[in-house]
C-alpha positions as CSV (number, residue, x, y, z in Angstrom):
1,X,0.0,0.0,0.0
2,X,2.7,2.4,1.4
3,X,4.6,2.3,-2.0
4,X,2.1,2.4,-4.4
5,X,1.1,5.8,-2.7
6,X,4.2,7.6,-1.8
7,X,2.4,9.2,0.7
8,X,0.7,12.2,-1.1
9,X,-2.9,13.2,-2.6
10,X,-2.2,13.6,-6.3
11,X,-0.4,9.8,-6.4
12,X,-3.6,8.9,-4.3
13,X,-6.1,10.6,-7.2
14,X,-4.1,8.9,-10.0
15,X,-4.9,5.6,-7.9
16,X,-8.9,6.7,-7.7
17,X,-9.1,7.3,-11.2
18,X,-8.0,3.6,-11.6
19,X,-10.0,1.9,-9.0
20,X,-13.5,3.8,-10.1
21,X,-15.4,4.9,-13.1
22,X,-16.3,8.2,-13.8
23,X,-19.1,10.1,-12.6
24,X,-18.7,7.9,-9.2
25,X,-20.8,10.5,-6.9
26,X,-19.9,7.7,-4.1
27,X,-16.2,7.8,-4.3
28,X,-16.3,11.2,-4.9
29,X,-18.2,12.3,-1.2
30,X,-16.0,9.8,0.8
31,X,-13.0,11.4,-0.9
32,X,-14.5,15.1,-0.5
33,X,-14.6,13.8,3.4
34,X,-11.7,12.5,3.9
35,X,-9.3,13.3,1.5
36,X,-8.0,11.0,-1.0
37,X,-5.2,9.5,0.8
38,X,-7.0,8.9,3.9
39,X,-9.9,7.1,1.9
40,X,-7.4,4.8,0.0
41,X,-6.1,3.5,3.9
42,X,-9.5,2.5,4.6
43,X,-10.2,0.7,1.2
44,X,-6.9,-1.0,2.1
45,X,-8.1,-1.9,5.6
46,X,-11.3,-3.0,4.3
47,X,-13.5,-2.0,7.4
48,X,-15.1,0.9,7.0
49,X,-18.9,0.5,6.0
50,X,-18.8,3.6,3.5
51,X,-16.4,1.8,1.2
52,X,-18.1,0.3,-1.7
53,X,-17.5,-3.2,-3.0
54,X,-17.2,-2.0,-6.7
55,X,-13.7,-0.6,-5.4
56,X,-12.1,-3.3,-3.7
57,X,-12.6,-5.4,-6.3
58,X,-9.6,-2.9,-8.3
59,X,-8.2,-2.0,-5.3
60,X,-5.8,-5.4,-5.1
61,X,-4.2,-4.9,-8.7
62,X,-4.4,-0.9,-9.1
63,X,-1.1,0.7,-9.0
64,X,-0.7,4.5,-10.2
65,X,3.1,4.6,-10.9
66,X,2.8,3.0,-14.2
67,X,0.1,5.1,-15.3
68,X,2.0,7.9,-14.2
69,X,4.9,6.6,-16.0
70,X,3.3,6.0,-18.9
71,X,2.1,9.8,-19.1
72,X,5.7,11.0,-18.2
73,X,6.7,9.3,-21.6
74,X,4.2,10.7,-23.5
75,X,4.8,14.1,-22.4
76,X,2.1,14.1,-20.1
77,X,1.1,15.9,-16.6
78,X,-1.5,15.2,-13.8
79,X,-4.2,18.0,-12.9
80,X,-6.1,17.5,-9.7
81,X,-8.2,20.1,-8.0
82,X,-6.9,23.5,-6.5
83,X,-4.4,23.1,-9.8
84,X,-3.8,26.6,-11.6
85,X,-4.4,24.1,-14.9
86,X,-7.9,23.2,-12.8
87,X,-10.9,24.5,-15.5
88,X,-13.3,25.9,-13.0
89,X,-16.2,24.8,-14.7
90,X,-15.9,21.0,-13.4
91,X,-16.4,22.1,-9.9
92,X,-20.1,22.7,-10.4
93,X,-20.8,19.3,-11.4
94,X,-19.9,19.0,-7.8
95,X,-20.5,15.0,-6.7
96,X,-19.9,13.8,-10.4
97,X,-16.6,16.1,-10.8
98,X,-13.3,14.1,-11.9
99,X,-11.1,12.8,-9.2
100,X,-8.1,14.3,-11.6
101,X,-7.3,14.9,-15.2
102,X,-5.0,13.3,-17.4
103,X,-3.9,15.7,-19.6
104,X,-1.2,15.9,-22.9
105,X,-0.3,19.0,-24.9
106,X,1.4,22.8,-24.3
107,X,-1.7,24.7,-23.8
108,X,-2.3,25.4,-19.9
109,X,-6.0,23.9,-19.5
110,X,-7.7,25.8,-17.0
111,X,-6.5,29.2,-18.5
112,X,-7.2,28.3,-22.3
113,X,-10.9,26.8,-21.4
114,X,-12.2,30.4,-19.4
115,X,-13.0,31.1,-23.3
116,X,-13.8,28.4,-24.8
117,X,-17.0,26.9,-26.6
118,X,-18.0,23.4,-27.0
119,X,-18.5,22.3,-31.1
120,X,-20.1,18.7,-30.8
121,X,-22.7,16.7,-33.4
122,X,-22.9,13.8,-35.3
123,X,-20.3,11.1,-36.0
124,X,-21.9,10.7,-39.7
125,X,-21.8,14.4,-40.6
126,X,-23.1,15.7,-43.8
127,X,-20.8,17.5,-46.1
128,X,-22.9,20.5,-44.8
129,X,-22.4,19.3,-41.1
130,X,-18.9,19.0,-41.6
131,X,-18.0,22.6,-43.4
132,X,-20.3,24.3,-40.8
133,X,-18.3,22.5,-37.8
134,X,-15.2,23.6,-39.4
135,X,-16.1,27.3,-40.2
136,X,-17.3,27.5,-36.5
137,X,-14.3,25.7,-34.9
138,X,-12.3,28.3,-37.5
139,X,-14.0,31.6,-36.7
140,X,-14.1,30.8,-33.0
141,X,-9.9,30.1,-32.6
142,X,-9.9,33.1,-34.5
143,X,-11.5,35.2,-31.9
144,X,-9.9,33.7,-29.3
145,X,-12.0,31.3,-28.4
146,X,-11.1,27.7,-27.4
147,X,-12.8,25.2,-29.8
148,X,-13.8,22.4,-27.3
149,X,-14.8,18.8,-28.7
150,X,-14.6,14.8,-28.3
151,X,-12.1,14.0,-31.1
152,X,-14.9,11.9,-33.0
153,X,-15.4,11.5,-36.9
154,X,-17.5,13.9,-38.4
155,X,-18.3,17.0,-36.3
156,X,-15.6,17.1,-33.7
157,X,-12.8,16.4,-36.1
158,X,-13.9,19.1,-38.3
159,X,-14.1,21.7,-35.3
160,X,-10.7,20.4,-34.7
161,X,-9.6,21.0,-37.9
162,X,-10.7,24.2,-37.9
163,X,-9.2,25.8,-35.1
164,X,-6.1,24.3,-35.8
165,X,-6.0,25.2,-39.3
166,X,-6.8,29.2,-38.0
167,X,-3.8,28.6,-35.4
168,X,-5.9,29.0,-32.7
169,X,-6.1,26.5,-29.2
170,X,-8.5,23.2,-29.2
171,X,-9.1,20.7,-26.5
172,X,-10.3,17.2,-27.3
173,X,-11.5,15.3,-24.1
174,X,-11.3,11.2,-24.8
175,X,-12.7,8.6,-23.7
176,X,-10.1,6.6,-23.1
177,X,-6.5,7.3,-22.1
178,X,-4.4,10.1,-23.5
179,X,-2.0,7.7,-25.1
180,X,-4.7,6.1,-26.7
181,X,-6.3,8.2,-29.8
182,X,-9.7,6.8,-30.2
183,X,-11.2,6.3,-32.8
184,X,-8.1,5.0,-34.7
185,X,-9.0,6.6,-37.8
186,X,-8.5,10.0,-35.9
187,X,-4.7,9.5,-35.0
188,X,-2.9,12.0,-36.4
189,X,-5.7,14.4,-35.6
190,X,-5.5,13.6,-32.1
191,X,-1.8,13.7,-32.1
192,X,-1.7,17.0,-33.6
193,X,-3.8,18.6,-30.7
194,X,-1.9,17.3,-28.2
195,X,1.2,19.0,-30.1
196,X,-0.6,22.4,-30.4
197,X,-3.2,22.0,-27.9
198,X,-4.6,20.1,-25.1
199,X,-5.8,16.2,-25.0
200,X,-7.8,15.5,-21.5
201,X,-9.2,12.4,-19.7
202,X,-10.5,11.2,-16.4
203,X,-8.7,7.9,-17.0
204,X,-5.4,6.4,-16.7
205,X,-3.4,6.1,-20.0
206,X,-4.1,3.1,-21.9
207,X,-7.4,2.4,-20.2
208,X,-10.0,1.6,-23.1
209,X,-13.1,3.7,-24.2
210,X,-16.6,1.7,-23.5
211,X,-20.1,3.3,-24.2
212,X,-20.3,4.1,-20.1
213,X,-16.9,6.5,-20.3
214,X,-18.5,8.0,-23.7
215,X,-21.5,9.1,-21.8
216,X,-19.8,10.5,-18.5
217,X,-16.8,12.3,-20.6
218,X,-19.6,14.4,-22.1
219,X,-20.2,16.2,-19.0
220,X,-17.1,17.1,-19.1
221,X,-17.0,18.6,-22.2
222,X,-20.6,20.5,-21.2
223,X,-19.1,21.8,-17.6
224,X,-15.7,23.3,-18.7
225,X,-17.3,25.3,-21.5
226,X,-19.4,28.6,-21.4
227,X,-21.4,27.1,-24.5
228,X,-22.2,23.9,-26.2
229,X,-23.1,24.2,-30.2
230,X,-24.8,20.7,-32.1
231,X,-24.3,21.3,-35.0
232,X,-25.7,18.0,-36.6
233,X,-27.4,15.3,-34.4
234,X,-29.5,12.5,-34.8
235,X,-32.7,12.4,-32.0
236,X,-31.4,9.8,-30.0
237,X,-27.5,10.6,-29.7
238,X,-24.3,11.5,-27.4
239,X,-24.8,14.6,-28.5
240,X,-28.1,15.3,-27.1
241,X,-26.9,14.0,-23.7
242,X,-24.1,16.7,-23.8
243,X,-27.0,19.2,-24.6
244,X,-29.1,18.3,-21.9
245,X,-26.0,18.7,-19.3
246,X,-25.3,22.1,-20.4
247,X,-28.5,23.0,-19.6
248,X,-28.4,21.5,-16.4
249,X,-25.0,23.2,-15.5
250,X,-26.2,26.7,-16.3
251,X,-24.6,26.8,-19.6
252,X,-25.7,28.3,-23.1
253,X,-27.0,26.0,-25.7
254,X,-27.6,26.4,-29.1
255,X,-28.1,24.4,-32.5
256,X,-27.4,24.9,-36.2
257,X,-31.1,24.1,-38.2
258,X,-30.7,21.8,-40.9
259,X,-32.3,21.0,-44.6
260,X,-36.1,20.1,-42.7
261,X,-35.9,16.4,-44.2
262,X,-32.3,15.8,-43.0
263,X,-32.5,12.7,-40.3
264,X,-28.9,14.1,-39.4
265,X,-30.5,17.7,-37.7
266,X,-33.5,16.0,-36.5
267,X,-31.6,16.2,-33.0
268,X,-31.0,20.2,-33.6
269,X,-34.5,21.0,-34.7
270,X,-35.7,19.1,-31.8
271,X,-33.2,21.5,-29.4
272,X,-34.7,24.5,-31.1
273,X,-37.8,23.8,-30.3
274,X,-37.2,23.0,-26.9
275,X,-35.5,26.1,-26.4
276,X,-32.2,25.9,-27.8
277,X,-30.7,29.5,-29.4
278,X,-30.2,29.1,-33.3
279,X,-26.9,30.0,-34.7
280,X,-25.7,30.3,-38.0
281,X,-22.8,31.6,-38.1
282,X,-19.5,32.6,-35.5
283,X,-21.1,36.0,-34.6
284,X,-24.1,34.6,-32.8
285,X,-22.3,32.1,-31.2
286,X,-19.7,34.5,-30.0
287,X,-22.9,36.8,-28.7
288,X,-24.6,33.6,-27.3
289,X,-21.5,33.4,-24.6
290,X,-22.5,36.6,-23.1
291,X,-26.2,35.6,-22.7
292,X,-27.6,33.4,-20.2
293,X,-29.4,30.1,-21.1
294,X,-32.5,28.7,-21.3
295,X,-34.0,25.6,-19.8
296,X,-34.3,22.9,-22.0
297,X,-36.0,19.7,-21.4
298,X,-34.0,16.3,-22.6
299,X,-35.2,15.3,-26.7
300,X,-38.2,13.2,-27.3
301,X,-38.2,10.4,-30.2
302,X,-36.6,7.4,-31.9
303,X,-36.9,3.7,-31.4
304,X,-35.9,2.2,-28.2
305,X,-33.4,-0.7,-28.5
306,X,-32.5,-3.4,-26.2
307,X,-30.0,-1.2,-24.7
308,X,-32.2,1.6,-24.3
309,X,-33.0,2.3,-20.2
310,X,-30.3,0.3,-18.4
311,X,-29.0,1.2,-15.4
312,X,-25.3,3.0,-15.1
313,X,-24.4,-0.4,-13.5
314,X,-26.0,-2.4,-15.8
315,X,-24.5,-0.6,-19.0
316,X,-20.9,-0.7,-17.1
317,X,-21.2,-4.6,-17.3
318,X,-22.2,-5.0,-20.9
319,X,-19.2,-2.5,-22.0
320,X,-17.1,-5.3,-19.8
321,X,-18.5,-8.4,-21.4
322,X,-16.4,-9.1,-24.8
323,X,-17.6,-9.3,-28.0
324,X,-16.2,-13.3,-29.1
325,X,-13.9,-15.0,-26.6
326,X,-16.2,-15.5,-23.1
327,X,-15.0,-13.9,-19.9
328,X,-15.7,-15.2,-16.4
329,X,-18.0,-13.7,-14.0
330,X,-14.9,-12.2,-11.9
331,X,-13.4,-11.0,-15.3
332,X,-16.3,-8.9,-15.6
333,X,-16.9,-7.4,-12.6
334,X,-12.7,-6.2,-12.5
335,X,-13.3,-4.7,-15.6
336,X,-16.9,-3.0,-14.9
337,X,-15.3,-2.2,-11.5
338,X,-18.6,-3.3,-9.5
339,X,-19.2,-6.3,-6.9
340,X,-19.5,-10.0,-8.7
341,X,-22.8,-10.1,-6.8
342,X,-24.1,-7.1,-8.6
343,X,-22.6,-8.7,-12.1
344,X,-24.3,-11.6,-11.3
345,X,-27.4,-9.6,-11.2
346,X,-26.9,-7.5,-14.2
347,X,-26.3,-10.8,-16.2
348,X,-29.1,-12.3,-16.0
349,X,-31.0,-9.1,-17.0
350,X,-28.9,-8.7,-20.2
351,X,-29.3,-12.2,-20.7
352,X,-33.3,-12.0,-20.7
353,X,-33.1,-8.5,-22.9
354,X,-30.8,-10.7,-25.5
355,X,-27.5,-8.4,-24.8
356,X,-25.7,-11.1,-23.8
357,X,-25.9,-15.0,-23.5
358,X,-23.7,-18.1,-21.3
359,X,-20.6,-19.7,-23.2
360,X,-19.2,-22.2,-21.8
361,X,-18.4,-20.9,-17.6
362,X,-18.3,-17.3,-19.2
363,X,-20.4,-14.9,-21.0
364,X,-20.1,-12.7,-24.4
365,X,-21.8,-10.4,-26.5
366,X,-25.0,-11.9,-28.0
């Protein structure tokens, strides 16, 4: 225990942000309370009735000095609260706030984001979805704004591409570690930021992206931004879900309308009429920082799926169950980071909903 820690908080957060998931209001409270060192000797004594099974069951095999090696090679740095490189904004998602930030690239992150605007839509852009991203993400690093975005295909590489291409500082915020660019496609992309700007994650380097991280990392993205722009999104989408948090955090949101029989801006028309402001070019955006937002109630529509209404524990164990070779129950609960008595639960609901199915003593992807 005593040297995996070194005996000081940041090591202690690096350790937290490999024993939990994010968004863990739990693990953030008891941290809050007792400080991150202090909560990592109880997990180790095992005692305490405030500690959570989902964390001992990491606990034995997390150590934080090769992930903080392995950002140390990559030219990395750790940011933990009280940090000048802190953004402000994550401290009003108060429980759900990161334990720490991983982060890559020159640009000082807390400074660069006081300005900065979040460009987000669809992964299968348009052509039109895809010049209006980049003409945003372009005429907002012009003005000195930071162009703010998940490093996807589609919207969020063009917003990249934008500000980059006008010189001007981007952040992408992963899902996955910082030495990891995800999706592969997006590589060079995602190295280029962390050259000229800033790459951020709430997990360890080399940790893998899973729908669960998607979802929580666009918080993120929603809290350490004064604005969140869709520019193309489909109604049921990552996208939205980063809309709705804006709104819940106090934050601006607006949408770009699309061609009326476009299924890719049936997301944006829907955050119109829900009260979203409608932009159409830099200048209102620019303007829409300065005004406050407007409530906005989370998008109706679209076919539910199998998937659709799962629990955050129950979707954390289908990301952990593979998609060909079976895993063993204990597999699966190390990698969901939740109690094999809970697994064993969520199993046998994915198993009835046809998300999953028994091989052999372990379980896959149906």
């Amino acid at each position: 225990m005593s040297g995996r820690l070194a005996g000081d908080d940041r090591t202690a957060r690096a350790m937290w942000s490999r024993i939990t998931e994010p968004g863990d209001r739990k693990a953030h409270r008891l941290i809050t309370e007792l400080g991150p060192l202090t909560s990592l000797q109880l997990l180790a004594e095992g005692a305490d009735p405030r500690l959570a099974a989902r964390w001992r069951i990491r606990f034995p095999d997390a150590d934080p000095r090769p992930d903080l090696d392995r950002l140390a090679r990559c030219g990395g740095r750790l940011v933990i609260p009280g940090d000048e490189q802190w953004p402000a904004g994550l401290d009003d998602l108060e429980d759900r706030a990161p334990v720490c930030l991983w982060v890559r690239g020159p640009l000082r992150l807390g400074p660069v984001v006081r300005r900065s605007v979040a460009v987000v839509g669809a992964r299968a852009a348009t052509a039109y979805g895809e010049h209006v991203s980049g003409m945003l993400g372009a005429g907002l690093a012009g003005r000195g704004y930071a162009v703010v975005s998940g490093a996807a295909y589609g919207v969020d590489a063009q917003a990249h591409r934008g500000a980059l291409a006008d010189g001007g500082p981007t952040v992408a915020v992963l899902a996955c570690g910082v030495d990891r660019p995800y999706p592969r496609g997006n590589h060079r992309l995602v190295e280029r930021i962390a050259a000229e700007g800033c790459v951020v994650a709430e997990v360890p380097p080399g940790s893998a992206p899973t729908r669960w991280r998607f979802v929580q990392r666009n918080r993120l993205i929603a809290a350490m931004t004064q604005a969140t722009v869709v520019v193309e999104a489909a109604l049921r989408s990552g996208t939205s879900i980063t809309a709705r948090e804006a709104v819940d955090l106090g934050r601006q949101v607006a949408a770009v309308p699309g061609p009326v029989t476009s299924p890719a801006s049936a997301g944006c028309h829907e955050l119109l009429r829900d009260g979203a402001v409608c932009v159409t070019r830099v200048e209102e955006v620019i303007e829409l920082v300065s005004a406050s937002g407007a409530g906005l109630p989370g998008p109706r529509g679209g076919t539910a799926g199998p998937a659709d209404g799962l629990s955050s524990h129950d979707q954390r164990v289908l990301d952990a169950v593979p998609l060909r070779r079976p895993a063993d129950q204990g597999t699966i609960a190390r990698t969901a980071g939740l109690d094999p008595d809970r697994v064993a639960t969520s199993l046998a609901l994915l198993e009835i909903r046809g998300l999953v199915r028994a091989a052999g003593r372990g379980w896959r992807r149906d």
